[in-house]
C-alpha positions as CSV (number, residue, x, y, z in Angstrom):
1,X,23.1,-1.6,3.5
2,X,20.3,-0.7,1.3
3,X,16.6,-2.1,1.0
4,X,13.7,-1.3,-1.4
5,X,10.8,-1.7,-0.3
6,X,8.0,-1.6,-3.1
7,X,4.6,-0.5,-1.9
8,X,1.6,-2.0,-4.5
9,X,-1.5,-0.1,-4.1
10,X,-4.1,-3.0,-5.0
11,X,-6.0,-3.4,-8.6
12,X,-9.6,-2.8,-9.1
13,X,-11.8,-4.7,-6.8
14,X,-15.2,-5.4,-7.1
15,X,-17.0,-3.4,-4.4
16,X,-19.0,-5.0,-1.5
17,X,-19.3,-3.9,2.0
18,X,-17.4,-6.5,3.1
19,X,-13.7,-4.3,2.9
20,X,-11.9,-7.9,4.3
21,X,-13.2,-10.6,1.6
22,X,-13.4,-7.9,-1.3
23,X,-12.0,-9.7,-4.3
24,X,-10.0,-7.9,-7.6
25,X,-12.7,-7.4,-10.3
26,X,-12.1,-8.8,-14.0
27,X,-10.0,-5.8,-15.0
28,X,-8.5,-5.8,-11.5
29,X,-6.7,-9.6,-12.3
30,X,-5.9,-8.7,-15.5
31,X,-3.7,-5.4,-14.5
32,X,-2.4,-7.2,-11.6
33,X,-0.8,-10.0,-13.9
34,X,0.8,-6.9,-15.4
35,X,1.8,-5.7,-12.0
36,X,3.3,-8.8,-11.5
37,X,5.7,-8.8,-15.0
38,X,7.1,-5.5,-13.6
39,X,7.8,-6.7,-10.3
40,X,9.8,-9.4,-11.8
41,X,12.3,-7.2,-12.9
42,X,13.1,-6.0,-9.4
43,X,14.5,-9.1,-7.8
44,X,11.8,-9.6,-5.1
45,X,12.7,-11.4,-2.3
46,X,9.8,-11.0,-0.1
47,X,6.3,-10.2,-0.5
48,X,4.4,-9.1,2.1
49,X,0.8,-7.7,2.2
50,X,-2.4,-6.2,4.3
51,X,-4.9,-9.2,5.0
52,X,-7.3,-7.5,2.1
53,X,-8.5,-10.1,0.0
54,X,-7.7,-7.5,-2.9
55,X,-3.8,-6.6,-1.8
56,X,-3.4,-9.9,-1.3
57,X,-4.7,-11.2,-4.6
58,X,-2.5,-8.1,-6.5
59,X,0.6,-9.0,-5.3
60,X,0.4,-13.5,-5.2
61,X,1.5,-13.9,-8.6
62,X,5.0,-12.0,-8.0
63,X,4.8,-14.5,-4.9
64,X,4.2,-17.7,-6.6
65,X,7.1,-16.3,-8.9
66,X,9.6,-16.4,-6.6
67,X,8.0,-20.0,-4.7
68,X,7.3,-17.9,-1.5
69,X,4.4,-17.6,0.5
70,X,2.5,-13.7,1.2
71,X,3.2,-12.8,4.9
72,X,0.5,-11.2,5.9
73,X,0.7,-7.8,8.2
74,X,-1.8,-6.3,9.7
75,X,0.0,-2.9,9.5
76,X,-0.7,-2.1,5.8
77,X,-4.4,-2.9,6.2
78,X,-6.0,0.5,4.8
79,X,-6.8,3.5,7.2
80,X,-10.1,2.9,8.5
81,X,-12.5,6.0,7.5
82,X,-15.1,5.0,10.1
83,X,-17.3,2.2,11.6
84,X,-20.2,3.4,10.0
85,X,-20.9,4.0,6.0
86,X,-20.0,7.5,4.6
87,X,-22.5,9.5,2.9
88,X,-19.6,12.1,1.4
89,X,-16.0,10.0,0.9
90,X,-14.7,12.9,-1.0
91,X,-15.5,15.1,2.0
92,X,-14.5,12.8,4.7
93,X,-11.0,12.3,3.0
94,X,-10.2,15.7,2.9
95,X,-10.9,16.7,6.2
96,X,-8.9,13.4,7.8
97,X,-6.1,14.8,5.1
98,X,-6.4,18.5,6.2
99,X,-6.3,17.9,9.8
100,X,-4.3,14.9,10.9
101,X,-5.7,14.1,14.2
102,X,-9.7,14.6,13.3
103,X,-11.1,11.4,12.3
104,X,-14.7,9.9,11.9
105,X,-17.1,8.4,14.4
106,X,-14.3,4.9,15.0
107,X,-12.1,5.6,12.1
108,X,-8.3,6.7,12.6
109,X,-7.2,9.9,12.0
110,X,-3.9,10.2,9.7
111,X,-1.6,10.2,12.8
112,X,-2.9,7.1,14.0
113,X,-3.0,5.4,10.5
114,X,0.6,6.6,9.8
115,X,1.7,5.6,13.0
116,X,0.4,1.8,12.2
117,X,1.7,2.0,9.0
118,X,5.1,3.0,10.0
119,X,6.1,1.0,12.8
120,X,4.9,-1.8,10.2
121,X,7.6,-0.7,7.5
122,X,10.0,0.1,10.0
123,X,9.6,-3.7,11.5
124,X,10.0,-4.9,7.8
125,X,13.4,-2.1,7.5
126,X,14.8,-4.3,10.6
127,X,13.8,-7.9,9.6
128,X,14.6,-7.7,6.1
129,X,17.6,-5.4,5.7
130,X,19.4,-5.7,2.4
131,X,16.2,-7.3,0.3
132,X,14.0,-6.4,-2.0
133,X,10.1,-6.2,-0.9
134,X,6.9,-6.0,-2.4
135,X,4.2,-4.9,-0.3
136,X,0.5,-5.3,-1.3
137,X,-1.4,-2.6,0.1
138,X,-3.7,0.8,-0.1
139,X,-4.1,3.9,-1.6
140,X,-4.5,5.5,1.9
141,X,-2.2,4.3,4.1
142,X,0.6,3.9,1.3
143,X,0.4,7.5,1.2
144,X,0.3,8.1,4.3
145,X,3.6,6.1,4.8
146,X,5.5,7.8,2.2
147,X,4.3,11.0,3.5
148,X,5.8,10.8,6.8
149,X,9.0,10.4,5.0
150,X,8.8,12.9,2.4
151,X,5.8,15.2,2.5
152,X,5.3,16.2,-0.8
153,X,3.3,12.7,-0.8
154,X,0.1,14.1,0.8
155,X,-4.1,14.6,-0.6
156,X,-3.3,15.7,-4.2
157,X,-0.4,12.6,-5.0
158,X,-3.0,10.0,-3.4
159,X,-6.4,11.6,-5.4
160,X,-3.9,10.9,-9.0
161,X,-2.9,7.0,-7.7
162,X,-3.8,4.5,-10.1
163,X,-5.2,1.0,-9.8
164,X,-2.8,-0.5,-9.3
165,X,0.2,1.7,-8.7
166,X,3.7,1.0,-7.3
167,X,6.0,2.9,-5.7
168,X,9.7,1.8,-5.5
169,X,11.5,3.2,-2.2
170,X,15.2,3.2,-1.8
171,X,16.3,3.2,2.0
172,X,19.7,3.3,3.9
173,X,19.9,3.0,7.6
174,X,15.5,3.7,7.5
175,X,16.2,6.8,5.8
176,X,14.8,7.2,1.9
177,X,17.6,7.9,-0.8
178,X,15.1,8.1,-3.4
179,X,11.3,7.0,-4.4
180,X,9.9,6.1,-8.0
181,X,7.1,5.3,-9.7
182,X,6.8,1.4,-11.6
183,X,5.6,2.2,-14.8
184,X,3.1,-0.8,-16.0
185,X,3.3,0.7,-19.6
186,X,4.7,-1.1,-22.2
């Protein structure tokens, strides 16, 4: 039996040091309500997304659409770079990317991110086999998902991501038949 799942990077948020309550920015409501007219053509049955303020605002309209409530999951909550504020992001992202098990002073290397990330979907595979799923989530640890299933999804597909972005993946018995990009152009 097949499932899509459909991962939603987040819109534009407005930055503040608090990563939990950071909210979409003007622009970042505006493109979700797009994000949300493209989901609707996909027949969601689920929506499902990191405890982000900003995930979970990008994906509640497709939600209220459909009259069900987000189910929060800790598992697509965004890689965590470290526990104290990067000087150089560019630099710290490539070398968590080039090596896989380096990480930051209390961040999580890319092996420990994926790992969350795909026992998450995998739990999501087994609960909701046979639906279609929207899951609002992050740049980072989307990739990182996707990569452990195909990895020609790696640093270079995750610097050209957009804001928001959605990918559309087409799985049979947890395996991925096929992965495309939601287009929000008209």
């Amino acid at each position: 039996m097949r499932t899509t799942i459909i991962f939603v990077r987040h819109a534009h948020s407005t930055y503040s040091p608090d990563e939990l309550g950071r909210p979409l920015s003007s622009k970042g409501f505006t493109d979700a309500a797009t994000m949300s007219e493209v989901l609707k053509k996909e027949s969601i049955d689920i929506v499902i997304s990191s405890p982000y303020k900003r995930a979970v605002q990008t994906v509640e309209a497709i939600a209220e659409f459909i009259d069900q409530k987000v189910i929060i999951d800790n598992g697509f909550m965004e890689r965590k770079l470290s526990d104290q504020p990067v000087g150089d992001f560019e630099f710290a992202i490539r070398e968590v990317w080039k090596n896989p098990t380096f990480s930051l002073i209390g961040g999580e290397s890319n092996e420990i991110a994926q790992l969350r990330g795909i026992e998450a979907t995998l739990k999501v595979l087994d609960l909701y086999e046979g639906k279609n799923i929207a899951i609002g989530t992050h740049g980072n640890i989307m990739v990182l998902i996707m990569n452990y299933f195909e990895d020609r999804f790696d640093f270079s597909f995750w610097k050209n991501l957009q804001m928001p972005d959605a990918y559309k993946l087409i799985f049979e018995n947890k395996q991925v038949l096929e992965v495309m990009r939601l287009s929000m152009e008209k």
